[in-house]
Z-matrix of the N, CA and C atoms (Angstrom, degrees):
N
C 1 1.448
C 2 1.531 1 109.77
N 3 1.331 2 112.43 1 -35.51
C 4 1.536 3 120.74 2 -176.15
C 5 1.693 4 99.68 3 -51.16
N 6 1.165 5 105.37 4 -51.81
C 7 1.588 6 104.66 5 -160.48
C 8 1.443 7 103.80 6 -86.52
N 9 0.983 8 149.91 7 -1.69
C 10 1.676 9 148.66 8 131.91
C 11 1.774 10 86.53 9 -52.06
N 12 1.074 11 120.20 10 -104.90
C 13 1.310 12 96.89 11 -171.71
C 14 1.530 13 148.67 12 10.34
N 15 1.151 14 97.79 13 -63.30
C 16 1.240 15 120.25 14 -168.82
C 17 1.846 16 111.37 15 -84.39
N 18 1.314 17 98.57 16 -45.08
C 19 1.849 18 114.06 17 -171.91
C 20 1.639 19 105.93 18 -114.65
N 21 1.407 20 114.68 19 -12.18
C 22 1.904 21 113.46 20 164.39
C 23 1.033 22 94.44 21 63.99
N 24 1.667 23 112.15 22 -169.89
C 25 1.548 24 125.35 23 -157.42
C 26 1.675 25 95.82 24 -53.40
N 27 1.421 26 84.35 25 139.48
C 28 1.656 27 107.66 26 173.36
C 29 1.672 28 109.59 27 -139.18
N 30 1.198 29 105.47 28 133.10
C 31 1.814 30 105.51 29 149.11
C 32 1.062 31 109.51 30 -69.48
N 33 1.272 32 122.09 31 158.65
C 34 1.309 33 161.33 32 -130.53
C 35 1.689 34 95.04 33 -93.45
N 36 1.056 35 131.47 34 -51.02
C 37 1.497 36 145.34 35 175.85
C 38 1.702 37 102.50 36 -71.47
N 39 1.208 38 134.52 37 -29.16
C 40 1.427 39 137.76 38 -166.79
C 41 1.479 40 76.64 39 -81.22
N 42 1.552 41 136.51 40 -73.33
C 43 1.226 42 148.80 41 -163.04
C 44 1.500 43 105.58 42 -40.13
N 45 1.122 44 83.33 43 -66.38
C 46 2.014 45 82.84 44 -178.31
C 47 1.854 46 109.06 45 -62.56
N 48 1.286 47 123.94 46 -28.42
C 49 1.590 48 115.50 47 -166.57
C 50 2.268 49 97.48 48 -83.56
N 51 1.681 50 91.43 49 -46.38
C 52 1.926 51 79.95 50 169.24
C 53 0.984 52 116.44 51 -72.38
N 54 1.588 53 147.96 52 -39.34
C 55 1.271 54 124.31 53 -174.00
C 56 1.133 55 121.36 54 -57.03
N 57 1.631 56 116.34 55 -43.00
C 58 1.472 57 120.04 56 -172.41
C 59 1.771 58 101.70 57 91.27
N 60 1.455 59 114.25 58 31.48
C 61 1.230 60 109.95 59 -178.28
C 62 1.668 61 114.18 60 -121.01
N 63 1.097 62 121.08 61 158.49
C 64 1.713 63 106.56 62 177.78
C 65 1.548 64 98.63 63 -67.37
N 66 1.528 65 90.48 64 167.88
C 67 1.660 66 108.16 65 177.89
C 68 1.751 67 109.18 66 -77.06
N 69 1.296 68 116.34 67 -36.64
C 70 1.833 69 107.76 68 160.14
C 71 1.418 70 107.59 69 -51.02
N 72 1.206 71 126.58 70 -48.35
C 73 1.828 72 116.20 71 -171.90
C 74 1.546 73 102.43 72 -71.21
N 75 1.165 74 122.75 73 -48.28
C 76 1.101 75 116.11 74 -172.82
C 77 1.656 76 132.26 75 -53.87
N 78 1.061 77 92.45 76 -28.07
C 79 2.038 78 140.09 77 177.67
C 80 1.610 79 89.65 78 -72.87
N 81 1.228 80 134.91 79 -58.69
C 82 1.041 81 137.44 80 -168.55
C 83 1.325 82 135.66 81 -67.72
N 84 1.704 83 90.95 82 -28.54
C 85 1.554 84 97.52 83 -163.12
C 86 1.442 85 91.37 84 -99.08
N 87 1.654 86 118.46 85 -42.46
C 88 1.579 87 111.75 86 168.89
C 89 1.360 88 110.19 87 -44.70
N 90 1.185 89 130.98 88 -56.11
C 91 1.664 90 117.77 89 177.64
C 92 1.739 91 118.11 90 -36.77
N 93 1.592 92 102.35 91 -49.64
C 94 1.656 93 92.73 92 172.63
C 95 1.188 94 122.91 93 -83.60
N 96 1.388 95 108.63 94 4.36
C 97 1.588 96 99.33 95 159.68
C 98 1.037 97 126.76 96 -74.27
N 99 1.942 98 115.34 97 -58.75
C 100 0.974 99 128.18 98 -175.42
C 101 1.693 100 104.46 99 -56.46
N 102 1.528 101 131.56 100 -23.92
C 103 1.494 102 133.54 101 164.27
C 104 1.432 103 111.17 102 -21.78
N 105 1.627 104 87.22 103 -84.79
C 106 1.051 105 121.70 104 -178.42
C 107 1.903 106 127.96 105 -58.64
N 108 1.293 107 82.31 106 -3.14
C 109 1.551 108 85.25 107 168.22
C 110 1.783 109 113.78 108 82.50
N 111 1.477 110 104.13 109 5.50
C 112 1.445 111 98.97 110 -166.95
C 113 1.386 112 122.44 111 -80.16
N 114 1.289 113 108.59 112 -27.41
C 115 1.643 114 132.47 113 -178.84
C 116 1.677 115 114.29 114 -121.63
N 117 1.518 116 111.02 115 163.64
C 118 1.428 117 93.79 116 169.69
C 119 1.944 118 79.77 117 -163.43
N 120 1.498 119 94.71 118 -174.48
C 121 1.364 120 124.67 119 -167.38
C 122 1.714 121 109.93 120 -97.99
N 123 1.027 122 118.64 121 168.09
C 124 1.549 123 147.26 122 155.81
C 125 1.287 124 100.96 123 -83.86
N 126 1.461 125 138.50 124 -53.03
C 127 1.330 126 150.05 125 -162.78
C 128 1.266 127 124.00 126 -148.43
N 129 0.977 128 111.71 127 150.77
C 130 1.460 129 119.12 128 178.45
C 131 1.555 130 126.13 129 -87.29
N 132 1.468 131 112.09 130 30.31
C 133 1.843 132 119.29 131 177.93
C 134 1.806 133 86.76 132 -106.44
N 135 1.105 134 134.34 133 -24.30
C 136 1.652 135 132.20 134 -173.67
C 137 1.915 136 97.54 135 -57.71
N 138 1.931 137 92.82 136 -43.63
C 139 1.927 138 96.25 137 -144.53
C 140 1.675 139 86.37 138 -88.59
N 141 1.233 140 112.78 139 -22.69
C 142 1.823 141 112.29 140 169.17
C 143 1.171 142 114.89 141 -66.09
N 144 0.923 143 147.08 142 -38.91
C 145 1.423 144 166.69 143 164.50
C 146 1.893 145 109.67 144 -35.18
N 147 1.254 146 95.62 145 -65.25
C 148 1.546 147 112.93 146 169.28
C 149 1.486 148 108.51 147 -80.80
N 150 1.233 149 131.95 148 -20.95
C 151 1.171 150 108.90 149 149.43
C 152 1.673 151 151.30 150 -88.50
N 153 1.234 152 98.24 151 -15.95
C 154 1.576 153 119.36 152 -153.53
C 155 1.484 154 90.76 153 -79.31
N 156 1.250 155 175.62 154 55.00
C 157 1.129 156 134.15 155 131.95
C 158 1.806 157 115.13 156 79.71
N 159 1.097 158 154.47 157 79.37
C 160 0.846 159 176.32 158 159.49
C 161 1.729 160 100.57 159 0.42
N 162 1.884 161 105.82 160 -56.81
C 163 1.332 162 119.70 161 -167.98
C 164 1.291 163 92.71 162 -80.94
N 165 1.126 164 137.64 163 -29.04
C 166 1.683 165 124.72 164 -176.70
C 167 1.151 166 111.83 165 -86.59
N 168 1.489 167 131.45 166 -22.91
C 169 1.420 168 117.67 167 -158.52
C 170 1.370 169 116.93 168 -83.92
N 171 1.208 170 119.35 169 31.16
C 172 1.789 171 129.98 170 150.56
C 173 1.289 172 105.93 171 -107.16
N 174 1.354 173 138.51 172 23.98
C 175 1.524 174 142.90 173 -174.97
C 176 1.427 175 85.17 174 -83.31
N 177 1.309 176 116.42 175 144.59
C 178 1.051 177 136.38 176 132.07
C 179 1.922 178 122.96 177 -43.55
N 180 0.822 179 87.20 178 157.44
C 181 2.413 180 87.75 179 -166.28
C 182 1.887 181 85.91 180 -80.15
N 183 1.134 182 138.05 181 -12.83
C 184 1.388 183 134.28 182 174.21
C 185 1.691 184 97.54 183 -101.15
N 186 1.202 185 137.70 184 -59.59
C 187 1.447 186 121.43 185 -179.99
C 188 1.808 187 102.12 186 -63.78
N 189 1.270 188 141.61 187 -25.63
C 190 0.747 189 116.69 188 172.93
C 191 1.636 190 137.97 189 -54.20
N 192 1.733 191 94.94 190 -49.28
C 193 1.692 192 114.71 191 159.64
C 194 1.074 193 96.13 192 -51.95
N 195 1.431 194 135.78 193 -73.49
C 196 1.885 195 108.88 194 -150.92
C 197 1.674 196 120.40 195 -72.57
N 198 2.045 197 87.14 196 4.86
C 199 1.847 198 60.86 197 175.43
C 200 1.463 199 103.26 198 -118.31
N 201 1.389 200 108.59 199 26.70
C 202 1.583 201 105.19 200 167.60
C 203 1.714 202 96.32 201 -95.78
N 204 1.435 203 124.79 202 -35.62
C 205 1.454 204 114.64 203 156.38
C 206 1.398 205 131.26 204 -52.26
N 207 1.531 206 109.13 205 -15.41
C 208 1.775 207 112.79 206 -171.65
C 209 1.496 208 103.55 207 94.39
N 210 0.947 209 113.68 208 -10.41
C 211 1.502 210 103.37 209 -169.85
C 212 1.510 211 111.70 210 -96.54
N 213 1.340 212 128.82 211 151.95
C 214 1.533 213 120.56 212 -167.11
C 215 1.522 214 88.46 213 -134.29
N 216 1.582 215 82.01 214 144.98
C 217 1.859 216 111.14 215 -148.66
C 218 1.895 217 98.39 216 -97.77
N 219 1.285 218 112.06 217 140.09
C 220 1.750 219 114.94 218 172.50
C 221 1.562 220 110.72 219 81.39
């Protein structure tokens, strides 16, 4: 939080190169921000990002649905 403070809106890569923190912590701690309501976005590819799953997030927006149903798409 200090370094939002200090350096304000940042991408996600600015965040991780000033803190001096890995990109999992960094990933992490934005999640309890955005929890907690402390921070937020311009857009919604930042809060996808932290959410999506690493292995899915080249899904297509239709393989994505079928594989939160189980079902695999094409």
């Amino acid at each position: 939080m200090e370094n939002l403070r200090t350096h304000g809106a940042s991408f996600f890569d600015e965040l991780v190169e000033t803190s001096g923190l890995l990109r999992t912590h960094v990933k992490k701690a934005l999640a309890e921000l955005v929890a907690h309501g402390l921070v937020s976005a311009d857009s919604f590819a930042g809060l996808r990002a932290l959410l999506v799953p690493s292995d899915r997030a080249s899904l297509t927006p239709a393989d994505a649905q079928a594989a939160q149903r189980g079902v695999r798409h094409g």
